[in-house]
C-alpha positions as CSV (number, residue, x, y, z in Angstrom):
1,X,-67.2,66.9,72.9
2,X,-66.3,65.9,69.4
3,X,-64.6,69.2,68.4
4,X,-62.7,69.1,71.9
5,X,-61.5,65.4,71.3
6,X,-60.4,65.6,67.7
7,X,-58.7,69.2,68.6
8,X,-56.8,67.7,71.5
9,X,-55.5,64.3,69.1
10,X,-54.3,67.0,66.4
11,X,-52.0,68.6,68.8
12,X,-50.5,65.2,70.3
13,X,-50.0,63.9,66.9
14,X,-48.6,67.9,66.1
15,X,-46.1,67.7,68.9
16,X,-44.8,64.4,68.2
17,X,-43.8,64.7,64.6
18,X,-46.0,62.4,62.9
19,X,-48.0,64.4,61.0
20,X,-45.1,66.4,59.2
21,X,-43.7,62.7,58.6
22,X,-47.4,61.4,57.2
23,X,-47.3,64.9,54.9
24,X,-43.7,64.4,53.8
25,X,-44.4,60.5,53.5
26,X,-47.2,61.1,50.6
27,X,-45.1,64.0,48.6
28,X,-42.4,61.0,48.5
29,X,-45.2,59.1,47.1
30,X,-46.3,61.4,44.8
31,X,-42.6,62.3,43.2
32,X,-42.0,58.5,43.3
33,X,-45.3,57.7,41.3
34,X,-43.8,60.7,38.5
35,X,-41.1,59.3,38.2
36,X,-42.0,55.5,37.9
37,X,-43.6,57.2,35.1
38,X,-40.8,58.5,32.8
39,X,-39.5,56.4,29.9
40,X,-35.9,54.8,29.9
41,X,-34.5,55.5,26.9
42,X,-32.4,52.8,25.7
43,X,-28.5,54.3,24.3
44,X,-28.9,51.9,21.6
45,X,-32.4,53.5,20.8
46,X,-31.1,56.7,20.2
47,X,-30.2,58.7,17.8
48,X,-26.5,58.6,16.4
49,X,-24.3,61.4,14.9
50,X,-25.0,61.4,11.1
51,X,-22.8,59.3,8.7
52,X,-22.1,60.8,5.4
53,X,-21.5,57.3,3.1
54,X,-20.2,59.6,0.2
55,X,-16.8,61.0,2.2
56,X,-13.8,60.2,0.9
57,X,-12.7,56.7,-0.6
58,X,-9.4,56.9,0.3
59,X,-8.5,57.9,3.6
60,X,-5.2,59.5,4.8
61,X,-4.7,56.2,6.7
62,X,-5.3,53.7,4.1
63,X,-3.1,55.4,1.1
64,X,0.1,54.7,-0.3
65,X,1.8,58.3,-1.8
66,X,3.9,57.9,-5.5
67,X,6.3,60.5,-6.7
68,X,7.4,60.8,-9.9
69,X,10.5,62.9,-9.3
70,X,11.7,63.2,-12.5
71,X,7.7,64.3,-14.2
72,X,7.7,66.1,-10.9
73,X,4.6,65.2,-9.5
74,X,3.0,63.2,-6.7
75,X,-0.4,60.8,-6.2
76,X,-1.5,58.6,-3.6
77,X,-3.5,55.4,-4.5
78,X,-5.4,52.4,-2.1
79,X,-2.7,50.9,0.6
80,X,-4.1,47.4,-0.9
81,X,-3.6,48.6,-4.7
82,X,-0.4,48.0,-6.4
83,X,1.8,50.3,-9.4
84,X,4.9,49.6,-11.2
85,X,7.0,50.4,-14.1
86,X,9.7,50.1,-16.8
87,X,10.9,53.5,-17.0
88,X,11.3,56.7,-15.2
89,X,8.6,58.4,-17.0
90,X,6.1,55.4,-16.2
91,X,6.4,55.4,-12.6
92,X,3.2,56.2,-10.9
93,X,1.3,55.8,-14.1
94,X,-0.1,52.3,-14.1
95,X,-2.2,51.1,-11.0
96,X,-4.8,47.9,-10.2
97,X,-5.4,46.6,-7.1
98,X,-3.6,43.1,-7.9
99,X,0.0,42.8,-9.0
100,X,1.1,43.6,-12.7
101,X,4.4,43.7,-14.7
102,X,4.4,46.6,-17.5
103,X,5.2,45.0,-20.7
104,X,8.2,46.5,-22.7
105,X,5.4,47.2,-25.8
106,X,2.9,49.6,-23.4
107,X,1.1,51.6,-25.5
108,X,-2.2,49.2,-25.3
109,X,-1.4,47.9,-22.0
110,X,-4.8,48.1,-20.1
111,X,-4.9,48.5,-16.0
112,X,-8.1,49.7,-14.4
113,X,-6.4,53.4,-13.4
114,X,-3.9,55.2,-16.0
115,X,-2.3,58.3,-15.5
116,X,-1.2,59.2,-19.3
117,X,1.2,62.4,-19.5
118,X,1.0,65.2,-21.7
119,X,2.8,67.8,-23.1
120,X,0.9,71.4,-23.6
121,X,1.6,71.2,-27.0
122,X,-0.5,68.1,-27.4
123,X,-3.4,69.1,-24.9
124,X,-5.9,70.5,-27.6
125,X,-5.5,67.6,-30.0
126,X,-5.8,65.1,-26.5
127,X,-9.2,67.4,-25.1
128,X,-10.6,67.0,-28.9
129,X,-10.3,63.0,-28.9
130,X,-11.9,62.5,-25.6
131,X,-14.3,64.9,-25.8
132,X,-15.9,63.2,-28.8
133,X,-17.5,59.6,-30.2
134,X,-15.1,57.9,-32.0
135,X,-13.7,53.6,-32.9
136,X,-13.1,52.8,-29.0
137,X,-15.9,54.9,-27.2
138,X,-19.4,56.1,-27.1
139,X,-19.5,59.8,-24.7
140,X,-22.4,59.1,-22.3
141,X,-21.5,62.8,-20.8
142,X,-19.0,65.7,-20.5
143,X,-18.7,67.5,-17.1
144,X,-16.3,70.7,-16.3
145,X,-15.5,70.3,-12.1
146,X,-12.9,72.8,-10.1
147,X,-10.0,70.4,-8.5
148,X,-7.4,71.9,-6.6
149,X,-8.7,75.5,-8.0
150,X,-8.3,73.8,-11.8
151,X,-10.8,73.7,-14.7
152,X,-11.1,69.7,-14.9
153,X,-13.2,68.4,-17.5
154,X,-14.5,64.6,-16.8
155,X,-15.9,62.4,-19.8
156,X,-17.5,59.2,-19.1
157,X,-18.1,57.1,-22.1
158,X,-18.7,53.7,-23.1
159,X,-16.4,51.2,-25.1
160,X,-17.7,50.1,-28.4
161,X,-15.5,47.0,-28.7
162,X,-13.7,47.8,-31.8
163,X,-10.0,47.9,-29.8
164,X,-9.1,45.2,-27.3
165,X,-11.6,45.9,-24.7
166,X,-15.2,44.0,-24.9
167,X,-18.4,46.1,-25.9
168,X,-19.9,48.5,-23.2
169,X,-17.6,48.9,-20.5
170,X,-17.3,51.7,-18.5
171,X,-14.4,54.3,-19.1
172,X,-14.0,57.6,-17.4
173,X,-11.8,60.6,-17.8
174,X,-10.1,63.4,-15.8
175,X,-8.6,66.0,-18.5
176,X,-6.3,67.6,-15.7
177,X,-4.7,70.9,-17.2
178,X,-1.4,72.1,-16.1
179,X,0.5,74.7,-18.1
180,X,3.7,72.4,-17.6
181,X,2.7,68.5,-17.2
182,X,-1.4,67.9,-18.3
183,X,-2.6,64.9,-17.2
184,X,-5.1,62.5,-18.2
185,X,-6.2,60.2,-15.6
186,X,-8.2,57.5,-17.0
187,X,-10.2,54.2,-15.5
188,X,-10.9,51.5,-18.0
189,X,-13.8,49.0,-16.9
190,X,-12.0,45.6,-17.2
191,X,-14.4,43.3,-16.0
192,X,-18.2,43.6,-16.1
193,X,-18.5,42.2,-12.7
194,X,-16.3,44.9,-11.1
195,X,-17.1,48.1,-8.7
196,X,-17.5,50.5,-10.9
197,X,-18.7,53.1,-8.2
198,X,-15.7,52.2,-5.8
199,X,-13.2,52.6,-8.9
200,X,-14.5,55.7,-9.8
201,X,-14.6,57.1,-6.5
202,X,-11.1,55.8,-6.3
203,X,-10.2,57.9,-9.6
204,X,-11.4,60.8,-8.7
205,X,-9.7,61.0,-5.4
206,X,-6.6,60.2,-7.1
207,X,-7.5,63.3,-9.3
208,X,-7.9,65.3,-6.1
209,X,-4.9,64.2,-4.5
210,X,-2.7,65.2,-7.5
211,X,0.5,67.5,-6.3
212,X,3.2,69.2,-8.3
213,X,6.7,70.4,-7.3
């Protein structure tokens, strides 16, 4: 009688629908319960594109350009840094980043970045003098790089405080061959509580940024 009664209740629930609903009704549960489960990651949580800190100091946006058209050559420098000059051959030679006049006596005038021309006549005697220890500075290294397809040798050195600048301040130099105009591109430490990293990086994309026509 059992059998027959619980036989007979299957197929009235089976013809009404319900149990299809009931079957349908726990799968719901069971996809809901999965995905109650899952973790919401937070966008601020995640992981972001990497950042390379060493790029570039001076960005296309943020430069001023400088031509020399008589020299015949072209640099760009910090929008917020400032150049001037006396003469034709001194523009785009003296740069700081505050404002400056060029006295008429500039042969010991001292600005954090100086471009100092050449001719290639003089080269070897300028390569000897900065290569080595001498009155003004103490060589802490020598470094040949490629720039713009160039052999470019760097020298970082020290100052010994025998000329107008104190006693162990930074000074670094680009020897920048050309077989028309070298160039020496220099960056004298003026203050010991100044960037020396952010100046340096500044020289060297100066260097880099060098153009001849």
């Amino acid at each position: 009688m059992f059998v027959v009664i619980y036989g007979l209740g299957a197929y009235v629930l089976g013809a009404t629908g319900f149990l299809p609903k009931f079957a349908k009704f726990q799968n719901d549960l069971k996809v809901k319960g999965l995905a109650d489960r899952k973790t919401i990651t937070n966008p601020i949580d995640s992981p972001v594109p990497f950042s390379d800190t060493q790029s570039v100091t001076i960005e296309s946006a943020s430069v001023k350009h400088c031509s020399n058209t008589k020299l015949g050559f072209e640099v760009v420098y910090p929008q917020n840094w400032f150049t001037t000059y006396n003469t034709d051959d001194q523009k785009c030679t003296y740069f700081a980043p505050y404002t400056f006049t060029v006295p008429e006596a500039a042969d010991s005038f001292t600005v954090p970045i100086k471009l100092e021309i050449h001719t290639p006549e003089d080269w070897p005697g300028v390569v000897k003098f900065y290569e080595n220890p001498n009155d003004f500075q103490n060589i802490i290294s020598t470094q040949n790089i490629e720039i713009n397809s160039r052999a470019v040798e760097k020298v970082t050195a020290t100052t010994t405080g025998s000329g107008l600048i104190a006693k162990g301040l930074r000074h670094v130099v680009y020897l920048y061959l050309d077989s028309k105009l070298p160039i020496v591109f220099v960056y004298q430490q003026v203050d010991a509580k100044e960037d020396i990293v952010k100046s340096e990086k500044i020289l060297e994309e100066m260097v880099r940024s060098t153009q001849y026509f």
